[in-house]
KOLBA-142905 format. One line per 2 residues: number of its first residue (from 1); for each residue z, y, x of C-alpha. Coordinates in nm, 4 decimals. Layout:
<recs>
NUM) Z/Y/X  ...
</recs>
This chain:
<recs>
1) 0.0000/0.0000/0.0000  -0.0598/0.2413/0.2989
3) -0.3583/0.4603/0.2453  -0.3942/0.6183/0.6138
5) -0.6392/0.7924/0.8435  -0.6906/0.6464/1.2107
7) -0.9553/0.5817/1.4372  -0.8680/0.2151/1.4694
9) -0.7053/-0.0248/1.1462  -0.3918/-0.0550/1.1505
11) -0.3979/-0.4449/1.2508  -0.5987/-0.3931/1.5496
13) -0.3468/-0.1453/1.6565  -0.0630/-0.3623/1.6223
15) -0.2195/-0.6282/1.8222  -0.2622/-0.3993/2.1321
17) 0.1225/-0.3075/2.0964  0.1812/-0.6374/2.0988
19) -0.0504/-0.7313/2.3632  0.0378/-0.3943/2.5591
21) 0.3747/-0.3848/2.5147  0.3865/0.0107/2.5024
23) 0.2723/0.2720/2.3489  0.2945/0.6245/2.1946
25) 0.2339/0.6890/1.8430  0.2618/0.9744/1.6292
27) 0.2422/0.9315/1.2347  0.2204/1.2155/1.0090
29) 0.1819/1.3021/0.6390  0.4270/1.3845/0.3003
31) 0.7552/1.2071/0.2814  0.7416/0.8891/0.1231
33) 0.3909/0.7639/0.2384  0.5107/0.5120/0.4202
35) 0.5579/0.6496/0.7850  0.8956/0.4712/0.8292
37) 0.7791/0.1314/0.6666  0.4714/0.1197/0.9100
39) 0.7427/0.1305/1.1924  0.9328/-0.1211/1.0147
41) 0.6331/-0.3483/1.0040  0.5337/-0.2974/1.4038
43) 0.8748/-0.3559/1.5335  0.8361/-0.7095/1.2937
45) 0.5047/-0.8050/1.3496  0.6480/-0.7232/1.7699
47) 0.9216/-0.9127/1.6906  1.1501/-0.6708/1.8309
49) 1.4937/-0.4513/1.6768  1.3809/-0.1290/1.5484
51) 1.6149/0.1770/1.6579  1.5585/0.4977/1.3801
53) 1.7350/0.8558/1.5110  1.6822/1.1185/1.3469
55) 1.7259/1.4753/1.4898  2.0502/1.5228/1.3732
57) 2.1561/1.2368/1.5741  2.0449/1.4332/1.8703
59) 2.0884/1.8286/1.8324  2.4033/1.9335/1.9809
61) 2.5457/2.3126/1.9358  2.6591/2.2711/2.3665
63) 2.3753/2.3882/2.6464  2.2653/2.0637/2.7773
65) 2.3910/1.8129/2.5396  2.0722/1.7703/2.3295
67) 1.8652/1.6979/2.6456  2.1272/1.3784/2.7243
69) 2.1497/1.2699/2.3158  1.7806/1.2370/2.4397
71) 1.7759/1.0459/2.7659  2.0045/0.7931/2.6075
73) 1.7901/0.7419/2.2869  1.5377/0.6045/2.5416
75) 1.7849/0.4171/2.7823  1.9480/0.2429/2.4254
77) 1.5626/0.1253/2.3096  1.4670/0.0369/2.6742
79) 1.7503/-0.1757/2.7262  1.7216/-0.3489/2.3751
81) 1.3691/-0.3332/2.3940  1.3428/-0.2310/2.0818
83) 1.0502/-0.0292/1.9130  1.2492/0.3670/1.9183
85) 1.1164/0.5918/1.5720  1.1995/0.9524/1.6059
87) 1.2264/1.0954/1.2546  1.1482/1.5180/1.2370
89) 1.0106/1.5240/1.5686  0.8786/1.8329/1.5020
91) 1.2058/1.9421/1.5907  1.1869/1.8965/1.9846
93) 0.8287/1.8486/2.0009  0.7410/2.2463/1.8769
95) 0.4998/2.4317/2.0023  0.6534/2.6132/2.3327
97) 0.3857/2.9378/2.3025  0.6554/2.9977/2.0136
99) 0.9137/2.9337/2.1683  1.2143/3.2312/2.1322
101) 1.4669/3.0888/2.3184  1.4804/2.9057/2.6928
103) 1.6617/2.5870/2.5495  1.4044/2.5238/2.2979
105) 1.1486/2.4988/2.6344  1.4070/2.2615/2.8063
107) 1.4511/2.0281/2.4627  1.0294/2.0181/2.4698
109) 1.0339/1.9498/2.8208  1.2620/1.7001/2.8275
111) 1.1267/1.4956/2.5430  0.7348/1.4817/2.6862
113) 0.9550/1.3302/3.0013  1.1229/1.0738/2.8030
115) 0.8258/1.0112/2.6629  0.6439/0.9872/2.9919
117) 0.9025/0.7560/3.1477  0.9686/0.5165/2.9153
119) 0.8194/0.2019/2.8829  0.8131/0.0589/2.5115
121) 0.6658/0.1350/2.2103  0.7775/0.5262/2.0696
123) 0.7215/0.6098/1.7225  0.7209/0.9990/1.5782
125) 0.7059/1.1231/1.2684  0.6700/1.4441/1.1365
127) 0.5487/1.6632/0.8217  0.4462/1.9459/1.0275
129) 0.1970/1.7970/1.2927  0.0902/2.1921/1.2931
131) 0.3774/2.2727/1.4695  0.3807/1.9675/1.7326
133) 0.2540/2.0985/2.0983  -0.0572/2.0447/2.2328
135) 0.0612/1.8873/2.5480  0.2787/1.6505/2.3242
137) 0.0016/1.5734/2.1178  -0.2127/1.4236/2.3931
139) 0.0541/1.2142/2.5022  0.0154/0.9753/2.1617
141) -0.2103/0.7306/2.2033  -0.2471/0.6685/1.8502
143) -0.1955/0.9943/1.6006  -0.2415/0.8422/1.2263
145) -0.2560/1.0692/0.9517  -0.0574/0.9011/0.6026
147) -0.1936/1.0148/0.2630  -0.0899/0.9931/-0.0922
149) -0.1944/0.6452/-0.2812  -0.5629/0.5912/-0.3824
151) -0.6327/0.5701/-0.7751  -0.6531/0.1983/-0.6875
153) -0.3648/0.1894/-0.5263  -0.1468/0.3355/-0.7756
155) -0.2834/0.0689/-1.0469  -0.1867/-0.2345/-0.8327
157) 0.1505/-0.0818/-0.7625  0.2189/0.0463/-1.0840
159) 0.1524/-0.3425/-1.2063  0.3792/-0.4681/-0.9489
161) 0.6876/-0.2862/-0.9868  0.6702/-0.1576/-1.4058
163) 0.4843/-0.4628/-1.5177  0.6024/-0.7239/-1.2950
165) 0.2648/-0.8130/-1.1808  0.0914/-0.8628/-1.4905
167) -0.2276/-0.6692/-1.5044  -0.3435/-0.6797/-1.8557
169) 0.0035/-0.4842/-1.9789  -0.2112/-0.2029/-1.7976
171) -0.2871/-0.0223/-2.0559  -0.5817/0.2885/-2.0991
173) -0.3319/0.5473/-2.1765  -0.0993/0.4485/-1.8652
175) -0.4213/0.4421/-1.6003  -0.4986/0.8016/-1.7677
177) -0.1909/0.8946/-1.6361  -0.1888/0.6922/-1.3491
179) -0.5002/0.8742/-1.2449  -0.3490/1.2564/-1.2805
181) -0.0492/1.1637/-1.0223  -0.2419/1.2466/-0.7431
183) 0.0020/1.2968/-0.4773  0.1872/0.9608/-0.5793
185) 0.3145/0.7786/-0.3212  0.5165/0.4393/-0.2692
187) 0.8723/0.6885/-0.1843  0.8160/0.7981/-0.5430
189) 0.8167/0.4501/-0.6732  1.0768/0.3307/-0.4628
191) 1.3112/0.6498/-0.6141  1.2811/0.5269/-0.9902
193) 1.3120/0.1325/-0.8482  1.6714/0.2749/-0.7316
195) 1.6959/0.4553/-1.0809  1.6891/0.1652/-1.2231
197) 1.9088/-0.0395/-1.0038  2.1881/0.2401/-1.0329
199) 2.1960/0.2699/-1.3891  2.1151/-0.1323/-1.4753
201) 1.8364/-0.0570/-1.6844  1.5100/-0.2019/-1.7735
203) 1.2792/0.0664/-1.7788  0.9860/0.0340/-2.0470
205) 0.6301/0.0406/-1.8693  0.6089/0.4469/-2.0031
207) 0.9907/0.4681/-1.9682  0.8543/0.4153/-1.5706
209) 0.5532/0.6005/-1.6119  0.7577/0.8930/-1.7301
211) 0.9815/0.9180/-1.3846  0.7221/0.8641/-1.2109
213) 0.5690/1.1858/-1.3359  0.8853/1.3426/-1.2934
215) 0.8657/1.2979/-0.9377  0.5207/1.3640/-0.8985
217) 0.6212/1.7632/-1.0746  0.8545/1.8409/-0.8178
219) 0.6364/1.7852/-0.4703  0.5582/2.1139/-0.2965
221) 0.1572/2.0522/-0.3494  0.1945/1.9670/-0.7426
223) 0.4217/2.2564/-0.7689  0.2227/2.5251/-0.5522
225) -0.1376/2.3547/-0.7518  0.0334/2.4657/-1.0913
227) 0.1090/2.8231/-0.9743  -0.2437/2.8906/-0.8277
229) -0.3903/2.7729/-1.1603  -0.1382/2.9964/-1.3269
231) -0.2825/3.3305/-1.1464  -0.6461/3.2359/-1.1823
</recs>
């Protein structure tokens, strides 16, 4: 259920990690397209632990301390060798022409020589790959770009998880809707699967279609769509 952008498929990647044993990737897109579950899946398919910080686990408010949350983040995955995803990396990877302060140089720096020295698979992801430097950006040798679910897509997943996998309760009027969610992606699925685990429910096919539109309302691109149509 990926829908992605990349030079090479996804499998034939993962066979050269695997066949490699290194590698620098940088994955990109909206929350909730499946960034973090393509991680999950490498580090499987490598058969090795998967380590997930996220920059909170490695800002610091002390000069110097971010730069040795960082080191250790790749000592820890080299010595497990595990496959190391960096969530946000936007946040030490930023372009340094923008830079305002001296640390923010040193936190860049330090990361592309992380990056550069370690030897095992590194994973970033990030919203904002406008923001990501140049020189960081040629250090990935695999940049994929993660989109929103194809119309296809969102049938076969919609049948999966509201219909439990039975096609023909597919009805017109639900792949009408289907069809207008078109920034739907397998995070918004997964958020009314938990809705209905928390509350113990069994959500009616449009019971789920309804949430699912819900979410769909409140992403920045549905919302900022609606106002442009509203001042034309």
């Amino acid at each position: 259920m990926l829908n992605v952008e990349t030079r090479f498929e996804v499998p034939r990647i993962v066979d050269a990690l695997k066949a490699r044993g290194h590698g620098t990737l940088c994955f990109y897109g909206a929350p909730g397209t499946g960034k973090t579950a393509l991680a999950e899946h490498i580090a499987r398919a490598l058969e090795r632990p998967l380590i997930i910080k996220q920059a909170s686990d490695l800002m610091s408010k002390y000069v110097g301390e971010t730069e040795q949350n960082m080191a250790a983040m790749f000592r820890e995955a080299e010595a497990e060798k595990a496959v190391l995803l960096l969530d946000e990396a936007d946040s030490f990877l930023q372009d340094r022409r923008g830079a305002q302060r001296t640390y923010e140089v040193t936190e860049v720096n330090e990361m592309l020589q992380g990056m550069e020295r370690f030897n095992g698979i590194f994973v970033c992801t990030t919203n904002l790959l406008d923001r990501i430097d140049q020189a960081a950006l040629r250090r990935f040798t695999f940049k994929i770009k993660f989109l929103p679910l194809t119309a296809a897509q969102r049938e076969r997943m919609f049948t999966a998880e509201a219909l439990a996998g039975d096609a023909t309760l597919l009805t017109p009027e639900l792949c009408t809707r289907l069809a207008r969610l078109e920034q739907l992606c397998p995070g918004d699925f997964a958020a009314v699967k938990r809705q209905v685990d928390i509350l113990a429910a069994e959500f009616s096919a449009v019971e789920f279609m309804d949430q699912l539109e819900a979410e769909h309302r409140i992403k920045p691109e549905v919302r900022e769509a609606r106002q442009m149509g509203f001042l034309q």
